[in-house]
C-alpha positions as a Markdown table, in Angstrom:
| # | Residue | x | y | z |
|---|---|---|---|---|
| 1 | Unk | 84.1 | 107.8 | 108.8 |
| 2 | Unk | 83.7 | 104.1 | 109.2 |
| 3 | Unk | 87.1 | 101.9 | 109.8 |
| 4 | Unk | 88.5 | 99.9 | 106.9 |
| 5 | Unk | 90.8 | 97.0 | 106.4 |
| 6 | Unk | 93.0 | 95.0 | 104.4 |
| 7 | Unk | 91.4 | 91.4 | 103.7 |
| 8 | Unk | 94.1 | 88.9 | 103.9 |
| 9 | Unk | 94.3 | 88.1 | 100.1 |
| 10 | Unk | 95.1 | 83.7 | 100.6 |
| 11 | Unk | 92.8 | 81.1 | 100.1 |
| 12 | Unk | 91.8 | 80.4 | 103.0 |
| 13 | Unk | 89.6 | 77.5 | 104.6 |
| 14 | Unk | 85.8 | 78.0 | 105.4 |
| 15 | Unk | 85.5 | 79.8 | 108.3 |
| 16 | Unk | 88.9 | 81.2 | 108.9 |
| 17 | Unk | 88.8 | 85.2 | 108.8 |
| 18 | Unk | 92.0 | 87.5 | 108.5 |
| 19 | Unk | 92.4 | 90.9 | 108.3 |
| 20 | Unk | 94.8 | 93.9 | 108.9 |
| 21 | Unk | 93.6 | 97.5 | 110.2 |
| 22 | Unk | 94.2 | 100.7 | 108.4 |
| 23 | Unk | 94.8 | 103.9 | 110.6 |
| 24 | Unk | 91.6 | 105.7 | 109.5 |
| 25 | Unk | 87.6 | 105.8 | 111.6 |
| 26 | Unk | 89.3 | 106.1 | 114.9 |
| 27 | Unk | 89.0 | 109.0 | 117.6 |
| 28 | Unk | 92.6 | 109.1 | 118.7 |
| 29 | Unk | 93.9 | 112.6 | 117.8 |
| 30 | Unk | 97.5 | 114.0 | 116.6 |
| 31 | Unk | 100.4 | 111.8 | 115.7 |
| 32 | Unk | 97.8 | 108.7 | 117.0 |
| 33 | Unk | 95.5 | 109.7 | 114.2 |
| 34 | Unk | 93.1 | 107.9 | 114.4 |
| 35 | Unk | 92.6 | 104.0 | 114.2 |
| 36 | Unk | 95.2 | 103.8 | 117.4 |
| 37 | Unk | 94.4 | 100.3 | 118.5 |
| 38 | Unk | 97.6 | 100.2 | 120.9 |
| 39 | Unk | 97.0 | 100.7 | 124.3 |
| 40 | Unk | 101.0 | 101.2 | 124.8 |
| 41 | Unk | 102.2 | 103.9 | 122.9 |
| 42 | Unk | 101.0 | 107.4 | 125.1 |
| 43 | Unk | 97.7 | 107.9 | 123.5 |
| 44 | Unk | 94.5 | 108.6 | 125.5 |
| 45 | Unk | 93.3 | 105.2 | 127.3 |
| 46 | Unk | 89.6 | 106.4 | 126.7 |
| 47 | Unk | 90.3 | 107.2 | 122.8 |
| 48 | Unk | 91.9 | 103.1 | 122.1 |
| 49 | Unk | 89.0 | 101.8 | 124.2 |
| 50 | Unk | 86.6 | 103.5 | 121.8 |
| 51 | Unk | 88.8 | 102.4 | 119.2 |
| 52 | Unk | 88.9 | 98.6 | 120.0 |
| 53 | Unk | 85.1 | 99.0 | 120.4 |
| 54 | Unk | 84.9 | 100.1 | 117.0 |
| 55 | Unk | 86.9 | 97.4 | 115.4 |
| 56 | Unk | 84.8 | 94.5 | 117.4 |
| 57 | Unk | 81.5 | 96.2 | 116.3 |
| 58 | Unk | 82.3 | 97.1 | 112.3 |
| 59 | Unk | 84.3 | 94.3 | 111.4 |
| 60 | Unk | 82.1 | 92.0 | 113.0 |
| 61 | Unk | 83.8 | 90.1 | 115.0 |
| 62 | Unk | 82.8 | 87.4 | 117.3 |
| 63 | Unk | 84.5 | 88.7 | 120.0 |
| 64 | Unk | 87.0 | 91.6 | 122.1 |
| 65 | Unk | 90.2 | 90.5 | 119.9 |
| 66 | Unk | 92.9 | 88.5 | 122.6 |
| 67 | Unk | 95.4 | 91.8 | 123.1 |
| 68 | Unk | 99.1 | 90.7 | 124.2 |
| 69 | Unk | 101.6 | 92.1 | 125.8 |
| 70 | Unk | 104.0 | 92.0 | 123.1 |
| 71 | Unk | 108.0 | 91.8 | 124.0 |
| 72 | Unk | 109.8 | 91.1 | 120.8 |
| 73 | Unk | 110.1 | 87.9 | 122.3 |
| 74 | Unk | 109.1 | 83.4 | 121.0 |
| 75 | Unk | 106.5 | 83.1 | 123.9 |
| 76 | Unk | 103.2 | 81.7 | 122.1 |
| 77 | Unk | 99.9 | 82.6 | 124.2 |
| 78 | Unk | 97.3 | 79.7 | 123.8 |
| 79 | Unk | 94.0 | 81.7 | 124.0 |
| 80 | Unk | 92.2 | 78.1 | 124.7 |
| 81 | Unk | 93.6 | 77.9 | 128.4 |
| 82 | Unk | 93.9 | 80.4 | 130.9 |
| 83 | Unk | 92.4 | 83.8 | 129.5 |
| 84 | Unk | 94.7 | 86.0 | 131.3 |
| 85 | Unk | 97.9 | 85.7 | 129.4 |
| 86 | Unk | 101.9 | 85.9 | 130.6 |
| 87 | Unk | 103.6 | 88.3 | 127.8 |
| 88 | Unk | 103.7 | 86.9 | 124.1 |
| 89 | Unk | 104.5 | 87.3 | 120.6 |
| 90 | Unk | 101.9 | 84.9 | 118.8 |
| 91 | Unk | 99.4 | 83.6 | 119.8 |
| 92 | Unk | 97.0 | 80.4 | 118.8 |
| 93 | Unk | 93.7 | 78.9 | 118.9 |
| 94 | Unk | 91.4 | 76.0 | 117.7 |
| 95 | Unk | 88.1 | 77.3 | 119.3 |
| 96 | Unk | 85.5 | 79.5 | 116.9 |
| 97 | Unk | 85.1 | 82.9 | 118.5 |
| 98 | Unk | 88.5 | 83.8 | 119.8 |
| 99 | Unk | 90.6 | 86.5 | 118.1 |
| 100 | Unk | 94.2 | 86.3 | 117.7 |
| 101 | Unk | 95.7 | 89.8 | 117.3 |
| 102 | Unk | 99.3 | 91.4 | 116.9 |
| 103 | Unk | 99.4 | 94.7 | 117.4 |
| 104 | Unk | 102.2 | 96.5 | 114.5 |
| 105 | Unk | 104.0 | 99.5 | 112.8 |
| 106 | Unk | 106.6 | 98.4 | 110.9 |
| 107 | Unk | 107.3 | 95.1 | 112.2 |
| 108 | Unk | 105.9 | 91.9 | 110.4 |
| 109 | Unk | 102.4 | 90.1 | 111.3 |
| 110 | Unk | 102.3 | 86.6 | 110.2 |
| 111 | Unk | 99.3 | 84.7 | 110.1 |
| 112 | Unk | 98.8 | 80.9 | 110.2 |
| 113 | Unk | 95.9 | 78.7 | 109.2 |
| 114 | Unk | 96.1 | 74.7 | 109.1 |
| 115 | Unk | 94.4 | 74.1 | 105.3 |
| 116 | Unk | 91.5 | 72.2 | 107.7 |
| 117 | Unk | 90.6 | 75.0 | 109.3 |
| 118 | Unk | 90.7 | 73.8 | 112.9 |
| 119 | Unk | 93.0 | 75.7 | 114.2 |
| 120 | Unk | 94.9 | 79.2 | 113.3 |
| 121 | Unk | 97.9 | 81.5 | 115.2 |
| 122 | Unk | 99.4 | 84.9 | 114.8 |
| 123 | Unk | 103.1 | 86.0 | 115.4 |
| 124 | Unk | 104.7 | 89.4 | 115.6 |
| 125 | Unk | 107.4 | 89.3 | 114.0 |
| 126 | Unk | 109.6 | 92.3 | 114.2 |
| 127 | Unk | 113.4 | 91.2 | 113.6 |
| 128 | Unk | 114.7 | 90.7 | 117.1 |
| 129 | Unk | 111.6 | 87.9 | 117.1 |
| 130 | Unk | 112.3 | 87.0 | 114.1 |
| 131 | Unk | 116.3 | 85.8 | 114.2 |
| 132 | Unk | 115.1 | 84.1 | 117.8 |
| 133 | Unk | 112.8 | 81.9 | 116.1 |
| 134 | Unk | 108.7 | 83.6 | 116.6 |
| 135 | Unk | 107.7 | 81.9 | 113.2 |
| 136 | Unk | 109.2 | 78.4 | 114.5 |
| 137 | Unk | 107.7 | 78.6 | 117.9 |
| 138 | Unk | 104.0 | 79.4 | 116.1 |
| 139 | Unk | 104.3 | 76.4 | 113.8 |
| 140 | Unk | 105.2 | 74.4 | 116.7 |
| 141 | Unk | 102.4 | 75.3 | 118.4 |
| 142 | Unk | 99.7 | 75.4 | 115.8 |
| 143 | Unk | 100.3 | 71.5 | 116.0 |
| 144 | Unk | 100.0 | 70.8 | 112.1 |
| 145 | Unk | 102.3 | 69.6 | 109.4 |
| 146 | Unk | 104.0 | 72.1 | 107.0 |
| 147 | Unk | 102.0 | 70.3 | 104.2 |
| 148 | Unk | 98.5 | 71.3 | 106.0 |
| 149 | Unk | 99.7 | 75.1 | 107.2 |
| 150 | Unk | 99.1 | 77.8 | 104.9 |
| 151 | Unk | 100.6 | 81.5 | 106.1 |
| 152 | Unk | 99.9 | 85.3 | 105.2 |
| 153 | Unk | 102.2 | 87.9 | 105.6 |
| 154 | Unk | 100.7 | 91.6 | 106.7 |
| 155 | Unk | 101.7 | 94.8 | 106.4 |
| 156 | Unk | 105.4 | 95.4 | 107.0 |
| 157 | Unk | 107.9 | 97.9 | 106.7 |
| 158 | Unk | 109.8 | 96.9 | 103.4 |
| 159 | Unk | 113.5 | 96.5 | 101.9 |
| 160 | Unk | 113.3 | 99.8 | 100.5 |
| 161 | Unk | 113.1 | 101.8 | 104.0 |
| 162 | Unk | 114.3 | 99.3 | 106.6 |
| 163 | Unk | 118.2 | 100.1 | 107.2 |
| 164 | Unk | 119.5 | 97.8 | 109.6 |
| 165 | Unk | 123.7 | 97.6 | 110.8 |
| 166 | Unk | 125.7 | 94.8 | 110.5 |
| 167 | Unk | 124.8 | 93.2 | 113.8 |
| 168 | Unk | 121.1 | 92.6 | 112.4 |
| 169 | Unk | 122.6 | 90.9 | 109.2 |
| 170 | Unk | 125.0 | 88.9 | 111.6 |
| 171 | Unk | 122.3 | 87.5 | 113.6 |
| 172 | Unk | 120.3 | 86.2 | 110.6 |
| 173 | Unk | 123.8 | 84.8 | 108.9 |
| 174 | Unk | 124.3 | 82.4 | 112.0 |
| 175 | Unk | 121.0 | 80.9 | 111.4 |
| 176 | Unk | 120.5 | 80.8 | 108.0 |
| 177 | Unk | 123.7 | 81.5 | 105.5 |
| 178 | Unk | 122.2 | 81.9 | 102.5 |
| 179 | Unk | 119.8 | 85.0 | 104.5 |
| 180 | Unk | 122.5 | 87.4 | 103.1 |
| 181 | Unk | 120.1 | 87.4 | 100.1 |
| 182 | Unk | 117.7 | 89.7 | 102.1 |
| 183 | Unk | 120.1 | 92.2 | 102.6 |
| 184 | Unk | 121.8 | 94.9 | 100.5 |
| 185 | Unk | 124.7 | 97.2 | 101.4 |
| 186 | Unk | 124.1 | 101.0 | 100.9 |
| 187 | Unk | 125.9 | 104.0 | 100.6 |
| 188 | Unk | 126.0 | 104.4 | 104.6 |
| 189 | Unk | 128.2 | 101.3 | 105.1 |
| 190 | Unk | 124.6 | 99.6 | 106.6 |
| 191 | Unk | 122.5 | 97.3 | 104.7 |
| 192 | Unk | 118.4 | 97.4 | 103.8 |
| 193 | Unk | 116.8 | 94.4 | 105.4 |
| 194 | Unk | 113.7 | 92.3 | 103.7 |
| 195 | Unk | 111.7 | 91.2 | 106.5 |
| 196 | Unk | 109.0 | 89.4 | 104.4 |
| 197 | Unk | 112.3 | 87.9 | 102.5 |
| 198 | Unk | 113.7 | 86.7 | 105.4 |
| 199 | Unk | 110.4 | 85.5 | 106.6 |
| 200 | Unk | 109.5 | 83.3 | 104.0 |
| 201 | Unk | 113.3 | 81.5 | 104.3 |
| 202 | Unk | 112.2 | 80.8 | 107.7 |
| 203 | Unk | 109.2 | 78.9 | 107.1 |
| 204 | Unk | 110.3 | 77.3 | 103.9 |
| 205 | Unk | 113.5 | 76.3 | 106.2 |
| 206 | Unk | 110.0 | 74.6 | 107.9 |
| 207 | Unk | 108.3 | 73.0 | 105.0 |
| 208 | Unk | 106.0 | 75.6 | 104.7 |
| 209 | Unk | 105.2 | 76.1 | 101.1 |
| 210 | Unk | 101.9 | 78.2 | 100.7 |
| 211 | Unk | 102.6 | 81.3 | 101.7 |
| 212 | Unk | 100.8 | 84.5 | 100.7 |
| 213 | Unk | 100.7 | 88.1 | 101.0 |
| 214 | Unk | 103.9 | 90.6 | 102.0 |
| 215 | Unk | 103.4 | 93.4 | 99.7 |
| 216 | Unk | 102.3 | 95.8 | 102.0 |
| 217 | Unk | 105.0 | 98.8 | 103.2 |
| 218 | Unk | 103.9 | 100.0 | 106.3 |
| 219 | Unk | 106.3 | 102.9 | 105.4 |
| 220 | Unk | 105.6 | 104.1 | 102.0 |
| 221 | Unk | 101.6 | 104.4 | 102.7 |
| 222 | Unk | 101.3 | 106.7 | 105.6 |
| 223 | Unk | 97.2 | 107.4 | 104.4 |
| 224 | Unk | 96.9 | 103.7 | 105.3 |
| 225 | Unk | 99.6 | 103.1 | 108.0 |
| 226 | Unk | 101.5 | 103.5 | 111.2 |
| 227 | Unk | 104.9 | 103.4 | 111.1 |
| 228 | Unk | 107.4 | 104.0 | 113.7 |
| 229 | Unk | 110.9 | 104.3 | 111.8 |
| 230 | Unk | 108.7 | 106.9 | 109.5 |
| 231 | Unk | 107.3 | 108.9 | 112.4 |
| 232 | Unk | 108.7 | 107.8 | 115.9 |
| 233 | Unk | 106.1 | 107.5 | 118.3 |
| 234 | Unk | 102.9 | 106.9 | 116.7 |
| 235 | Unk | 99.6 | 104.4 | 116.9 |
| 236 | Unk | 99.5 | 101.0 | 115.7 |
| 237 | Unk | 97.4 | 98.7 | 113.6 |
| 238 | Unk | 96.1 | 95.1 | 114.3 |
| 239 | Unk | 96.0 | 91.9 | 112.7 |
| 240 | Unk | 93.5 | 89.4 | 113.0 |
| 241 | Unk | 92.8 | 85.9 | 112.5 |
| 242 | Unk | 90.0 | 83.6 | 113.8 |
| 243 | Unk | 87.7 | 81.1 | 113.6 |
| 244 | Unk | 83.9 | 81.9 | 113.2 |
């Protein structure tokens, strides 16, 4: 069974390549079945290895994609200096042949592309990163104006299954009081949080006006995707953007 993937549905510049994994092709076994590209999470070293391998080799890519250490954290990795990399939550590039990945299963990958094509990021954006400001710290680093950045937002999980308490809500409200729109009170006296939602205040908040993609419940497609508020521990999927 060969590996397949979402392509990043934005119209992107020439020669900027996106994409985001499915869990099927891979050789992890049991609740890692099977695309695990996490290297994290208690699967088999051996079995993500061969999984990486396969994602380099099918999807064509022009390199071993730049893995993080990812902290739920702002710190932005610049994969054009020193290859071996403090821990991060995004990570940019304006070199051809480097591969920005985030490594998800539930939280929010957001892609960045300047509308030139010189130069592209990646964040993880779970909420923690989010409220602390991931999306701001990428744009700062990609080094473009808002009027030349376009975005894509991955696979997530979406309003409809991510119950968050008050103290989530509470740290969105300080920064943005009109974020209340991305949450809605239930039955259980907690609210369901929109990450894409809250996302896309955040870089509109920036200037950032094209901005694509977010349909995509991580949750409600467990064929396609990891999730860990669906299944506890469990693999995870990678986005990708780079240069070729």
């Amino acid at each position: 069974m060969s590996i397949g993937w979402l392509r990043a549905d934005w119209p992107a510049p020439p020669g900027v390549r996106a994409l985001s994994t499915y869990r099927g092709g891979g050789v992890s076994g049991g609740r890692y079945a099977s695309l695990n590209l996490g290297d994290h999470v208690g699967d088999d070293p051996a079995a993500v290895a061969e999984n990486r391998r396969r994602l380099t080799c099918e999807a064509l890519l022009p390199a071993e994609p730049q893995w993080l250490t990812q902290v739920h954290g702002v710190d932005v990795a610049d994969l054009d200096a020193d290859a071996r990399q403090a821990p991060a939550d995004a990570a940019v590039t304006r070199r051809p042949g480097r591969v920005c990945a985030i490594l998800a299963a539930d939280c929010l990958p957001v892609l960045f592309a300047a509308d030139s094509g010189d130069a592209v990021a990646a964040a993880h954006a779970g909420w923690r990163g989010l409220a602390a400001g991931v999306i701001e710290a990428t744009f700062q680093a990609l080094g473009v104006s808002a009027q030349r950045t376009l975005v894509w937002l991955g696979p997530a999980i979406g309003p409809e299954a991510f119950e968050v308490g008050s103290e989530v809500r509470e740290a969105f409200l300080q920064h943005d009081a009109g974020a209340h729109e991305a949450f809605t009170a239930n039955t259980r006296g907690r609210f369901m949080a929109d990450l894409s939602l809250l996302a896309r205040r955040r870089l509109k908040f920036l200037g950032i006006t094209r901005i694509f993609g977010g349909g995509n419940c991580t949750y409600s497609a467990p064929d396609q995707f990891f999730s860990h508020r669906r299944d506890g521990a469990c693999g995870r999927q990678a986005t990708l953007i780079w240069r070729s």
